[in-house]
gemmi code that builds the backbone of each chain (N, CA, C; Angstrom):
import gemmi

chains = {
    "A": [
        ("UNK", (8.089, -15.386, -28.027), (8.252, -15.664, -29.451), (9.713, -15.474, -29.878)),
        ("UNK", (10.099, -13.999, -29.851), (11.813, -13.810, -30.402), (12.213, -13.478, -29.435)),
        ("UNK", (13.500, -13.227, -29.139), (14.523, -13.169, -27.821), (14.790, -11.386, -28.715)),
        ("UNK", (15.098, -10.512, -27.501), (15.093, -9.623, -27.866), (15.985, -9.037, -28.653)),
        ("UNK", (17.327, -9.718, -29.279), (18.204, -8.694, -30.407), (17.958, -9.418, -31.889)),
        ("UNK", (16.138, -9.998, -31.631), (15.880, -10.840, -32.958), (15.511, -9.357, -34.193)),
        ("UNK", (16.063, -9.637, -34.966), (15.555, -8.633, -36.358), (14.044, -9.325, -37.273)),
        ("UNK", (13.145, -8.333, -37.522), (11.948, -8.909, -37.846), (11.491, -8.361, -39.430)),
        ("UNK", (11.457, -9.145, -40.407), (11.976, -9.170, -41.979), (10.239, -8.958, -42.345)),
        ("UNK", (9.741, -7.852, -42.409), (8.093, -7.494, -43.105), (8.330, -7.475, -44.253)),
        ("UNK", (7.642, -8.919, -44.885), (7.657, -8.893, -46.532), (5.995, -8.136, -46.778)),
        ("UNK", (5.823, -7.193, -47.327), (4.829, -6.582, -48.241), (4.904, -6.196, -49.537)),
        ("UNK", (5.914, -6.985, -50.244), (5.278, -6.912, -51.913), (5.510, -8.473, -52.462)),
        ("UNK", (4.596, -8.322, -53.234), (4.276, -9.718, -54.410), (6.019, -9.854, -54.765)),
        ("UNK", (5.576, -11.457, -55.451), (7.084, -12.583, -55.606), (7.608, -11.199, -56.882)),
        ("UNK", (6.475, -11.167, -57.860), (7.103, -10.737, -58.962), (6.572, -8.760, -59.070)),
        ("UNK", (7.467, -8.180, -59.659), (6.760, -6.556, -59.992), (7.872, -5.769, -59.234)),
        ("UNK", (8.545, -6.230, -58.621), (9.719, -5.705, -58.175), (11.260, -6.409, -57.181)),
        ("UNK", (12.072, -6.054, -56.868), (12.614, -7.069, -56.840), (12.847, -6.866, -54.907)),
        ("UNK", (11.621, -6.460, -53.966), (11.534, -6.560, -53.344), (11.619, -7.512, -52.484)),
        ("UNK", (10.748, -8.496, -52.880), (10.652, -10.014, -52.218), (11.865, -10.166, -52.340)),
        ("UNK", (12.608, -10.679, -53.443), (13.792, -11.588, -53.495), (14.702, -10.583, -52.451)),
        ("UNK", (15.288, -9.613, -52.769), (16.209, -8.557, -51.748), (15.767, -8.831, -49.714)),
        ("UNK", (14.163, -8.822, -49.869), (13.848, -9.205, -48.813), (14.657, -10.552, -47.698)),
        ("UNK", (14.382, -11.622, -48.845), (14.271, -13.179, -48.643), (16.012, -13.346, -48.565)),
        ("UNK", (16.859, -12.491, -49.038), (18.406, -12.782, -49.327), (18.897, -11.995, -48.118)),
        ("UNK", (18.279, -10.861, -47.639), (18.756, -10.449, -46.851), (18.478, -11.002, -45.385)),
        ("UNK", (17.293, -11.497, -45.232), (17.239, -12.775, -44.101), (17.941, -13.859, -44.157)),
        ("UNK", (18.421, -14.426, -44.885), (19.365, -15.596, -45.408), (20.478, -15.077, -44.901)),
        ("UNK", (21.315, -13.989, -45.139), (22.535, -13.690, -44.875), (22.932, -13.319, -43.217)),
        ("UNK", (21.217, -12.381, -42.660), (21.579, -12.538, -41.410), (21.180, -13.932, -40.680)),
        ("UNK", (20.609, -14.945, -41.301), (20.247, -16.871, -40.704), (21.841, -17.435, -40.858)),
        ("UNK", (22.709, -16.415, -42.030), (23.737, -17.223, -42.057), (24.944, -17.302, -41.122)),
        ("UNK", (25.086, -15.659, -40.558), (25.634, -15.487, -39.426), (24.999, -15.508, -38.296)),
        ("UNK", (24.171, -16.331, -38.093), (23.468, -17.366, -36.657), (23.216, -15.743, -36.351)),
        ("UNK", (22.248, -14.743, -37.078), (21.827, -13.357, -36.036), (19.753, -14.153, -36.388)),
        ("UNK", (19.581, -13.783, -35.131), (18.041, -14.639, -34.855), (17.238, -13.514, -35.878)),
        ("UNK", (16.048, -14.370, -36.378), (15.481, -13.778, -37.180), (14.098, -14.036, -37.352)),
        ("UNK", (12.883, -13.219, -37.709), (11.678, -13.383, -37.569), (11.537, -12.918, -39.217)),
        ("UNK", (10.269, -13.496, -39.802), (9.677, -12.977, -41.051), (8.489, -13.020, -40.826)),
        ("UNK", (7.641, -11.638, -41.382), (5.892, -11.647, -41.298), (5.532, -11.101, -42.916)),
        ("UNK", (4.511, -12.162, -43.210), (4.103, -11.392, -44.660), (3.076, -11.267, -44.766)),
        ("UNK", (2.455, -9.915, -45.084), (1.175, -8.681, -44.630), (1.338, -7.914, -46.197)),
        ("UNK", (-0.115, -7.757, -46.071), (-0.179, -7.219, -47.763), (-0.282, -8.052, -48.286)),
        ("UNK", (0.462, -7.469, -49.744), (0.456, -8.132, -51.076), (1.864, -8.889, -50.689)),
        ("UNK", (2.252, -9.056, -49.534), (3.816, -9.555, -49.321), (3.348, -11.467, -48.979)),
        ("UNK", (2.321, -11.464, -48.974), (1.315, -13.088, -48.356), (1.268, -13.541, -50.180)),
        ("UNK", (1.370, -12.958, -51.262), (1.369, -13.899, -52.365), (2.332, -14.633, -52.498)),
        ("UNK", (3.344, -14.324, -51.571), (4.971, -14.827, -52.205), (4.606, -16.040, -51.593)),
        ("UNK", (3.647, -16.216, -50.650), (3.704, -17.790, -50.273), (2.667, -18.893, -50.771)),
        ("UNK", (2.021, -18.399, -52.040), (1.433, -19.249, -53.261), (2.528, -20.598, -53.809)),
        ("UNK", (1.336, -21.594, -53.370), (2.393, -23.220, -54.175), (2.987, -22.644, -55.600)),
        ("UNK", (3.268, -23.722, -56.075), (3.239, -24.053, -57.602), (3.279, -22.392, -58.612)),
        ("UNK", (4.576, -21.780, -58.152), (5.100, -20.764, -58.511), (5.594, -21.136, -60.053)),
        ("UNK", (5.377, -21.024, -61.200), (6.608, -21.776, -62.389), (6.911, -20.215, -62.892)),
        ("UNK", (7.346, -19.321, -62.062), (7.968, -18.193, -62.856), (8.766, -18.726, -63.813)),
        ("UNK", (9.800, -19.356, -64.606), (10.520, -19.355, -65.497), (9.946, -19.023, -66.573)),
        ("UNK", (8.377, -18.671, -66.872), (7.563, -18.651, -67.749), (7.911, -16.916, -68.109)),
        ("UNK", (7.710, -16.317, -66.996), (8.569, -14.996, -67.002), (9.902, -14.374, -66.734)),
        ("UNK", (10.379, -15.344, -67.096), (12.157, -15.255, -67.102), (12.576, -15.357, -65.116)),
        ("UNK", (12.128, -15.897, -64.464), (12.369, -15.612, -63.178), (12.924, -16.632, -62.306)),
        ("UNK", (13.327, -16.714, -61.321), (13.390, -18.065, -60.933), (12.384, -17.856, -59.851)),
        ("UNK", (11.278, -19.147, -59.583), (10.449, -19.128, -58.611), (10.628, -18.866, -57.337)),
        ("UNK", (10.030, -18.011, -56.612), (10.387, -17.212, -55.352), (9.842, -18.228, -54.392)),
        ("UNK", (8.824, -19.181, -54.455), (8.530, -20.558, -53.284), (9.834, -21.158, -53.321)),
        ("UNK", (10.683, -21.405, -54.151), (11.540, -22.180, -54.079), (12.689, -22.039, -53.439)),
        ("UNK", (12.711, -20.500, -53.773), (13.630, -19.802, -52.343), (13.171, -19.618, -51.293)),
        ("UNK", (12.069, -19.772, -50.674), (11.126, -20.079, -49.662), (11.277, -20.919, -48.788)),
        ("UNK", (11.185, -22.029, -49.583), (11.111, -23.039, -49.271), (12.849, -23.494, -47.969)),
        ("UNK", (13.784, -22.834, -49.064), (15.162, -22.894, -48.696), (15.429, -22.409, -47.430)),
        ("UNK", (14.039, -21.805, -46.974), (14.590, -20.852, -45.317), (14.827, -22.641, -44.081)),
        ("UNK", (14.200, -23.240, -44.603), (14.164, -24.551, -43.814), (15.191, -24.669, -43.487)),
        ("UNK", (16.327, -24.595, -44.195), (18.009, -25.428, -44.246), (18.547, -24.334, -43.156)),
        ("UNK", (17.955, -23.015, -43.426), (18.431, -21.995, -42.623), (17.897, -22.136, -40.716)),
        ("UNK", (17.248, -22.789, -40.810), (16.438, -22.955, -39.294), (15.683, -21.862, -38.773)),
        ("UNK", (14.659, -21.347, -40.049), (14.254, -20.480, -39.777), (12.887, -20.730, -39.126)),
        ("UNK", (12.135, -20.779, -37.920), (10.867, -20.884, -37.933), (10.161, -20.412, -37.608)),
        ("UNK", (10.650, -18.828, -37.351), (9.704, -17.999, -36.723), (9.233, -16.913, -37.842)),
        ("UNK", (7.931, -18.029, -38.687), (7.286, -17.444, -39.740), (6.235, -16.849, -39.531)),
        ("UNK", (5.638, -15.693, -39.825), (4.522, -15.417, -39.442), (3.680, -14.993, -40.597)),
        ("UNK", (2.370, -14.335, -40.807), (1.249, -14.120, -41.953), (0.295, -13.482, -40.865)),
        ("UNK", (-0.509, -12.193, -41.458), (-1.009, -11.330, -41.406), (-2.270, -12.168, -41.935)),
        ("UNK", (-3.547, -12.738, -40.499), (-4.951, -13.544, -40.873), (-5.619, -12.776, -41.844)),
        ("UNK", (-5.237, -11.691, -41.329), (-6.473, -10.699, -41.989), (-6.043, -10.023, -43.804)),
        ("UNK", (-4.794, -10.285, -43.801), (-4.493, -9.766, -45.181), (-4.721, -11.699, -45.940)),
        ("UNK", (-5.073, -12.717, -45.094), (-5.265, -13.980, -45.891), (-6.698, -13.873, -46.326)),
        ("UNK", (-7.469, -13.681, -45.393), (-8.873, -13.306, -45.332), (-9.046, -12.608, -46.757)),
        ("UNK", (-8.218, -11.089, -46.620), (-8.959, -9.950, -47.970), (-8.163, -10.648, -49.470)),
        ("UNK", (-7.135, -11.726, -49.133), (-6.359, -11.710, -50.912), (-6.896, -12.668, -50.709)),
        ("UNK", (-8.236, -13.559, -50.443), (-8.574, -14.896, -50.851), (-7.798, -16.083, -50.676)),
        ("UNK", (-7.012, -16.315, -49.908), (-5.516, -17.447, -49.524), (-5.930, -18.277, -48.565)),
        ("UNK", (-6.844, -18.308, -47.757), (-7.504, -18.936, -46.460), (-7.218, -20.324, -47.185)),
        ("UNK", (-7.693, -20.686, -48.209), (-7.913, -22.070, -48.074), (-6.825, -22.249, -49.328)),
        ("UNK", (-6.048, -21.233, -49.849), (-5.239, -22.089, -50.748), (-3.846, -22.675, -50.183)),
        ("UNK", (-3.073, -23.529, -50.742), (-2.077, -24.362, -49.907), (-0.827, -23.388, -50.291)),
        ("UNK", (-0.066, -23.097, -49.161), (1.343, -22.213, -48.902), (2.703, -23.477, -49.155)),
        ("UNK", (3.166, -22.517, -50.215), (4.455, -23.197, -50.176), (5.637, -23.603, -48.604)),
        ("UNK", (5.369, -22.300, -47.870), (5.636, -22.629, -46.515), (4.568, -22.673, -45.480)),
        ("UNK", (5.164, -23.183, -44.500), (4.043, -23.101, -42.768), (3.965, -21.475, -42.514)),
        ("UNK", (3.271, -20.915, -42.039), (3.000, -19.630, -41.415), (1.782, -19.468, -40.692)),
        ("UNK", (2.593, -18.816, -39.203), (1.440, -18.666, -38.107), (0.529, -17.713, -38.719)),
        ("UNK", (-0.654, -17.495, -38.832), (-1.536, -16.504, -38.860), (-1.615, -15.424, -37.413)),
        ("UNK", (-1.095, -14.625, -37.729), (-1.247, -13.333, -36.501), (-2.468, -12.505, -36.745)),
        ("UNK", (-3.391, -12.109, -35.697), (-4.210, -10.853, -35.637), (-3.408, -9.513, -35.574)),
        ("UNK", (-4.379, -8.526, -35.656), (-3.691, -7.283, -36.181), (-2.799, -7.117, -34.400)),
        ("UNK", (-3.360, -6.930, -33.267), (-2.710, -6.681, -31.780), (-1.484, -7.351, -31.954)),
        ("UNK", (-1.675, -8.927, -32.365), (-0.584, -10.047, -32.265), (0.958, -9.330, -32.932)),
        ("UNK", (0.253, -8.753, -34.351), (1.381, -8.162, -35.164), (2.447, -6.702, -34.698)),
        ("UNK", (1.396, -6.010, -33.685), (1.859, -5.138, -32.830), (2.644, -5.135, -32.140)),
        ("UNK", (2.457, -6.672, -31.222), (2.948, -7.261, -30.745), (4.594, -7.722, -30.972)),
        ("UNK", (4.241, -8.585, -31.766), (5.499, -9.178, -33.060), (6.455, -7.327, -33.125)),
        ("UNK", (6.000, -7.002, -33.448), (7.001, -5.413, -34.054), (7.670, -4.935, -32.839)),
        ("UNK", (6.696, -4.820, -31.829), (7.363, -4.225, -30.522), (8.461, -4.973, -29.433)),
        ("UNK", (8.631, -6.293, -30.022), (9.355, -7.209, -29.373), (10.737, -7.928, -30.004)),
        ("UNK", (10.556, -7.414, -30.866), (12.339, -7.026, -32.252), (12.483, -5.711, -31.513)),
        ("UNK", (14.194, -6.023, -31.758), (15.327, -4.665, -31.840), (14.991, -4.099, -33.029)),
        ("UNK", (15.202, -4.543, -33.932), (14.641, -3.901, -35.117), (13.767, -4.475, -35.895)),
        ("UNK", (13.596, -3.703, -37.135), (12.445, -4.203, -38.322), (12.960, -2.947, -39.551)),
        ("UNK", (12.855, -4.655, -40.433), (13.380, -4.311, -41.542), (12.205, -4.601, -42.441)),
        ("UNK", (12.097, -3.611, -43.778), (10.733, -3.451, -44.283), (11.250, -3.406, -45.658)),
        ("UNK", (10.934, -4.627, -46.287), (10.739, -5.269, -48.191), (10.102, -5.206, -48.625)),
    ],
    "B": [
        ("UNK", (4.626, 1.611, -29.100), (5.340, 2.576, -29.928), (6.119, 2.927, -31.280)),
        ("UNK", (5.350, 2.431, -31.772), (5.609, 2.172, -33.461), (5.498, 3.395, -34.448)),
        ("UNK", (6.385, 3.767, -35.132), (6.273, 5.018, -36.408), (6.283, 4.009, -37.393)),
        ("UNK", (4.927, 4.387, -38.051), (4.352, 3.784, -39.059), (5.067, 4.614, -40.736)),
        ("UNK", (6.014, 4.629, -41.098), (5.828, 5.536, -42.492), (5.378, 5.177, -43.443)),
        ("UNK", (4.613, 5.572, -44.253), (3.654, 5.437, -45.387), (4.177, 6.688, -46.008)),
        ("UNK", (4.647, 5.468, -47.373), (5.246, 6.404, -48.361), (4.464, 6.032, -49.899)),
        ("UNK", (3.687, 4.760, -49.426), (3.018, 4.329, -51.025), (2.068, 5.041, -51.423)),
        ("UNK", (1.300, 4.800, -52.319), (0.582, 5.343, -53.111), (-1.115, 4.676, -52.098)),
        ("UNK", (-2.149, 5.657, -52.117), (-2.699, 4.954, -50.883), (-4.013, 4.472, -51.559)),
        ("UNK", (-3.727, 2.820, -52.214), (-4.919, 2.581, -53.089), (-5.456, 0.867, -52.485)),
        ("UNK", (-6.679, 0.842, -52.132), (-6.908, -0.741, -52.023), (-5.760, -2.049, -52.065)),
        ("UNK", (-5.468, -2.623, -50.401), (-4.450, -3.626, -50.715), (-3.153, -3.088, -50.593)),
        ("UNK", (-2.763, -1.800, -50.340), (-1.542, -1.423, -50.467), (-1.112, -1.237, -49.015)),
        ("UNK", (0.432, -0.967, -48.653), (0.535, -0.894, -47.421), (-0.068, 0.355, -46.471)),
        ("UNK", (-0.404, 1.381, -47.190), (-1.206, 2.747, -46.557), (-2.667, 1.547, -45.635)),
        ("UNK", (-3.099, 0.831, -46.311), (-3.950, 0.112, -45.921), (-3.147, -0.529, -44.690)),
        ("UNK", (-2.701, -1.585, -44.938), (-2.208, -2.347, -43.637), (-1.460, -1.253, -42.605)),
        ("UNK", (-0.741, -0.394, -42.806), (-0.607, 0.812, -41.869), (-1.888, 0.797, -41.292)),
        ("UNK", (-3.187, 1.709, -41.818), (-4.081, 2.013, -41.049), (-4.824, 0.287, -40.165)),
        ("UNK", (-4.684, -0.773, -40.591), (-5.209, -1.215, -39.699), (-4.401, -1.934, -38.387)),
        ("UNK", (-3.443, -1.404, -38.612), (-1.809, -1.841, -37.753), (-1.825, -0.966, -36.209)),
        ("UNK", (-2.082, 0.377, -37.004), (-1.686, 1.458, -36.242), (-2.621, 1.468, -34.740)),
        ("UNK", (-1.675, 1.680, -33.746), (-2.682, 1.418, -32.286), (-2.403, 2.686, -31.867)),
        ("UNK", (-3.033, 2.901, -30.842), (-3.111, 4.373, -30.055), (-1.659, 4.864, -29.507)),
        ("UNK", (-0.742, 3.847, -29.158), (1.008, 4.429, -28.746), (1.494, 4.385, -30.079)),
        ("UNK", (0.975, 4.165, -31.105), (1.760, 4.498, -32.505), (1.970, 5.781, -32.976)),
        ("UNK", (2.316, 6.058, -34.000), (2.262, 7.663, -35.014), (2.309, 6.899, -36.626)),
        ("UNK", (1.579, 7.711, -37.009), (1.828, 7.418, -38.665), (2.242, 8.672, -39.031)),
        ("UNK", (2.979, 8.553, -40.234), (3.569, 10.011, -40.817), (3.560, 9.436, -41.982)),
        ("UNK", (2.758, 10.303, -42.946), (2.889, 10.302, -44.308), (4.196, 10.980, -45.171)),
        ("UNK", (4.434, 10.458, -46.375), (5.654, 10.810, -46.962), (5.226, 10.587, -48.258)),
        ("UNK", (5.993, 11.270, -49.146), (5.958, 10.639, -50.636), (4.507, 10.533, -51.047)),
        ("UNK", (4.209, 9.625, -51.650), (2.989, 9.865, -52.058), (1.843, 9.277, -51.081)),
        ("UNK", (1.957, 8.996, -50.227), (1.043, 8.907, -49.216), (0.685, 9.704, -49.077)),
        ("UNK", (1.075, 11.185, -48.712), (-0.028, 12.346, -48.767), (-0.927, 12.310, -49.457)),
        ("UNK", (-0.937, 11.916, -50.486), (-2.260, 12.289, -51.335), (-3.614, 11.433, -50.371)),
        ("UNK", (-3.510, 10.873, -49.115), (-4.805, 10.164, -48.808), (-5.027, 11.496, -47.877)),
        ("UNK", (-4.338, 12.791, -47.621), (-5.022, 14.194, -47.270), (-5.618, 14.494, -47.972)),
        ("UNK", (-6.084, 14.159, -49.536), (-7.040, 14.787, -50.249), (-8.648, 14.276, -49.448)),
        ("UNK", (-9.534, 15.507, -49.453), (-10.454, 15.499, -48.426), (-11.586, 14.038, -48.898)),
        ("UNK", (-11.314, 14.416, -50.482), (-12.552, 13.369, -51.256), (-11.501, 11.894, -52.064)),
        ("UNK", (-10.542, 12.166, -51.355), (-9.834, 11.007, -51.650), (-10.504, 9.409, -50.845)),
        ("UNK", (-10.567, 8.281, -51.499), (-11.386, 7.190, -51.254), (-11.000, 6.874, -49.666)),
        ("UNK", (-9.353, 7.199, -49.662), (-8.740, 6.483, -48.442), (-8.753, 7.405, -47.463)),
        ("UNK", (-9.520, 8.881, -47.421), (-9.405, 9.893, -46.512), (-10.172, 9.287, -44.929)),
        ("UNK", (-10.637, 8.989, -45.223), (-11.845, 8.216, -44.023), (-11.314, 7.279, -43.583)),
        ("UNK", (-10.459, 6.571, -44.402), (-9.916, 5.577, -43.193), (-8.621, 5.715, -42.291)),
        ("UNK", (-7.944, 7.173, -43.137), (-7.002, 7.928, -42.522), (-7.430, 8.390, -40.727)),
        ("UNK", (-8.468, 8.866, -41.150), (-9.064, 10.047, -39.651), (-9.990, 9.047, -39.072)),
        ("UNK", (-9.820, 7.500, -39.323), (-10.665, 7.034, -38.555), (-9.374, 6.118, -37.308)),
        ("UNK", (-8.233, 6.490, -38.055), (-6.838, 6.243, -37.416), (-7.082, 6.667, -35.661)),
        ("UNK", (-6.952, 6.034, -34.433), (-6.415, 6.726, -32.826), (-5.383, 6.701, -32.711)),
        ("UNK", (-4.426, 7.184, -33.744), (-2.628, 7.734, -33.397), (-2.836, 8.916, -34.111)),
        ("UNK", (-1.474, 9.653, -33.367), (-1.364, 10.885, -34.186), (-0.746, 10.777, -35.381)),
        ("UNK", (-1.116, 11.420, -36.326), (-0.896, 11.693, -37.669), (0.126, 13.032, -37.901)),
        ("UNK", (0.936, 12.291, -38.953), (1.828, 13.618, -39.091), (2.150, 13.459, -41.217)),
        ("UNK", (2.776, 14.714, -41.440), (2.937, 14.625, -42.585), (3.803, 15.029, -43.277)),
        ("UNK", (4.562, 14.808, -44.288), (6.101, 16.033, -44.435), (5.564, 17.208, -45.349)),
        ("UNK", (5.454, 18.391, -45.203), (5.176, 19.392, -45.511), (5.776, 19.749, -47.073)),
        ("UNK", (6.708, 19.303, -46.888), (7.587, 19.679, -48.493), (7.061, 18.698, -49.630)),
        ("UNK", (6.123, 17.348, -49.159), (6.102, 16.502, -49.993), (4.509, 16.904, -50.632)),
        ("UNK", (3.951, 17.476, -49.392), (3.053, 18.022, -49.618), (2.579, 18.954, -50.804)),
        ("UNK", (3.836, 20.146, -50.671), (3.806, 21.351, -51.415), (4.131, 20.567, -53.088)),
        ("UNK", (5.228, 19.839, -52.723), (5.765, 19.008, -53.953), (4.370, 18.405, -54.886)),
        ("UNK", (3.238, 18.111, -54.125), (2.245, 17.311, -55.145), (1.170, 18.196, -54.956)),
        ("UNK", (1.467, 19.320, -54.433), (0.063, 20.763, -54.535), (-1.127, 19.626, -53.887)),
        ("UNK", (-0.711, 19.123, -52.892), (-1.872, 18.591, -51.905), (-1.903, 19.828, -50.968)),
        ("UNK", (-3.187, 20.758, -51.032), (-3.368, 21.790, -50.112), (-3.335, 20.973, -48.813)),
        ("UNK", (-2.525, 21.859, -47.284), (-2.673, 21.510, -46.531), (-3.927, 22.180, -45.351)),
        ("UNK", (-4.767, 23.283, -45.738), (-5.989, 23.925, -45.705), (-7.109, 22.249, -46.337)),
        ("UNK", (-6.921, 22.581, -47.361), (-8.275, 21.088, -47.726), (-8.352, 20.034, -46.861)),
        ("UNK", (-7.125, 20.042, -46.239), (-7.474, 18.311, -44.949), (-8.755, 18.602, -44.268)),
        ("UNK", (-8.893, 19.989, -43.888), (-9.555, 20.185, -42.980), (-10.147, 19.196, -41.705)),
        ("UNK", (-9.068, 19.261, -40.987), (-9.060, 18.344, -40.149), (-7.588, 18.964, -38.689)),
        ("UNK", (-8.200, 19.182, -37.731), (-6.982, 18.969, -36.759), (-5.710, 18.219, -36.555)),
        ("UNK", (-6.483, 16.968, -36.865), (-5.790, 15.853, -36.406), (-3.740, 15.366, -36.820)),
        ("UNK", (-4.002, 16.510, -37.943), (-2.693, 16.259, -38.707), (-1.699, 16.810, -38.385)),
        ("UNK", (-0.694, 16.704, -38.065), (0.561, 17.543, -37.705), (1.417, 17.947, -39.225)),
        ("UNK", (1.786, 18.830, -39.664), (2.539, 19.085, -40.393), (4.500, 19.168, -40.209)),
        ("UNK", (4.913, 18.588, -40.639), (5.941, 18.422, -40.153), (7.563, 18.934, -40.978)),
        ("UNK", (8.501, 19.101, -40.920), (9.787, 19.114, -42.039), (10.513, 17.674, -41.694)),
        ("UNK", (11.595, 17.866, -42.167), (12.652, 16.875, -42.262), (13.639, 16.193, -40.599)),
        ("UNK", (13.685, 17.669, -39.669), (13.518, 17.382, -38.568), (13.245, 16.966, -37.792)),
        ("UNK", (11.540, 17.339, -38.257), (10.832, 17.038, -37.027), (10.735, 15.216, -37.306)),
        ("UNK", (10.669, 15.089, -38.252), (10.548, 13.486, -39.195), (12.003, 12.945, -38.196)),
        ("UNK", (13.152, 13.465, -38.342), (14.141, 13.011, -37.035), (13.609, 12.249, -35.778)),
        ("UNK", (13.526, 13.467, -35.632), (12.750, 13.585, -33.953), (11.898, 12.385, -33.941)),
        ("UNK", (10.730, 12.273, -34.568), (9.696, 11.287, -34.607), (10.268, 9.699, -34.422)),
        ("UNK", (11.420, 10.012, -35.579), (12.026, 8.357, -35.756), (12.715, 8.043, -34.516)),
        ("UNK", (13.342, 9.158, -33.948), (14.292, 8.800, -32.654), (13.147, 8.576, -31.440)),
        ("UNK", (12.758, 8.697, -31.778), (11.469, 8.683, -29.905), (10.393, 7.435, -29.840)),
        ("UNK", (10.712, 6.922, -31.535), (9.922, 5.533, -31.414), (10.753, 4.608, -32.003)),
        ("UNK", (10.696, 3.326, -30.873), (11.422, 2.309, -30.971), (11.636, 1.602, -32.329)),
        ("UNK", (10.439, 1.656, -32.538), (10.593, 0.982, -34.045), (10.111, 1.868, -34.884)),
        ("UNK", (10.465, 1.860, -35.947), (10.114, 2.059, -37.247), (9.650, 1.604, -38.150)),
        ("UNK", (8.479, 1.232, -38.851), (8.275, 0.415, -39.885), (7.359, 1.300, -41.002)),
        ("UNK", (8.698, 0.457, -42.310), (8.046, 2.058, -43.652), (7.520, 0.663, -44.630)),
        ("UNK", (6.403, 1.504, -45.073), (5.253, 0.980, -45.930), (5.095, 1.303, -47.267)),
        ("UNK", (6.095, 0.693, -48.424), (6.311, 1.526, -49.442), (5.656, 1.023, -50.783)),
        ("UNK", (5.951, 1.427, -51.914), (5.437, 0.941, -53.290), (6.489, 0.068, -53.452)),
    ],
}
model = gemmi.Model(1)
for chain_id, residues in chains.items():
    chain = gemmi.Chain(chain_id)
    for i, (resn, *xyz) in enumerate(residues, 1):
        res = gemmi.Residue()
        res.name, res.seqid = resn, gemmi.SeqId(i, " ")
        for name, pos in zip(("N", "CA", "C"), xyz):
            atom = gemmi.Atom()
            atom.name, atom.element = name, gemmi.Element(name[0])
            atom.pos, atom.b_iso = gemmi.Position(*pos), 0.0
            res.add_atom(atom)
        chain.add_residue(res)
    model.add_chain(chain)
structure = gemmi.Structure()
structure.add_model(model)
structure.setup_entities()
């Protein structure tokens, strides 16, 4: 999956309620920008940030899919999602602003133990 | 070999949750901050704490800090720990991953 000096970006909080996500999502951007390899998994309440049809501006925000969306330009594709946190927040069948592999809980073990590091948003 | 820290608040959906179903037998979880409070014996999330196969540890001061008796766990399984030993823990496992509010 990642080559081993890949850094692995665990989003676990919602788009909005703190400014986790976004700090998360900027700080993967900056290391995509200096070509350092990079993994993202979102587990928890960190799997809402990938809800379509975000119109935060309604709450003064700018929509967090839309910066999402932007990891593309970055060549990011080693996305991942926690099946089982899709399963308990009801998301199975709703449509993701991005692609994301669904990992089992071993898989995610997996994923963690095979980064140099892990960074936690 | 994963150190799990759990520092959130340990309520339905939160990362204390995805910790416990993360955590494998070469792991450790160590509670911090308000994660202790899932040592309360009749706390909802106590059971899914001790149904954890890693060792469990806890910071002692954070403990005293929220008058979570460390007698009420009643339970072995817990290591009590300081600021040190919380060192130690982080240096001996490869990764680290903290689980916060």
């Amino acid at each position: 999956m990642a080559d081993k000096k890949s850094t692995l970006f665990v989003m676990q909080h919602a788009p909005i309620g703190s400014r986790s996500a976004r700090d998360g999502v900027e700080a993967l951007m900056a290391f995509a920008a200096f070509e350092q390899p990079v993994s993202i998994l979102f587990v928890g309440q960190g799997a809402f940030q990938l809800l379509q049809n975000q119109a935060s501006e309604a709450v003064g925000l700018k929509p967090h899919s839309k910066l999402l969306a932007a990891l593309a330009l970055y060549d990011i594709d080693n996305i991942y999602i926690c099946a089982q946190t899709l399963k308990e927040l009801g998301l199975s069948n709703q449509p993701l602003c991005i692609s994301a592999q669904p990992l089992a809980a071993s898989e995610i073990n997996d994923l963690i133990a095979e980064h140099q590091s892990v960074l936690c948003f | 070999m994963t150190l799990h820290i759990v520092s959130c608040n340990p309520q339905p959906g939160s990362g204390f949750d995805t910790a416990c179903q993360l955590a494998q037998k070469t792991d450790a979880l160590l509670l911090v901050g308000n994660g202790v409070y899932s040592l309360l014996p009749n706390h909802t999330s106590h059971a899914q704490l001790l149904a954890i196969n890693c060792p469990i540890y806890a910071l002692m001061d954070d403990l005293n800090a929220r008058g979570v008796p460390e007698a009420a766990t009643g339970s072995q399984m817990i290591h009590y720990v300081d600021y040190q030993e919380w060192v130690n823990l982080a240096a001996l496992h490869p990764q680290n991953v903290s689980w916060f509010d």
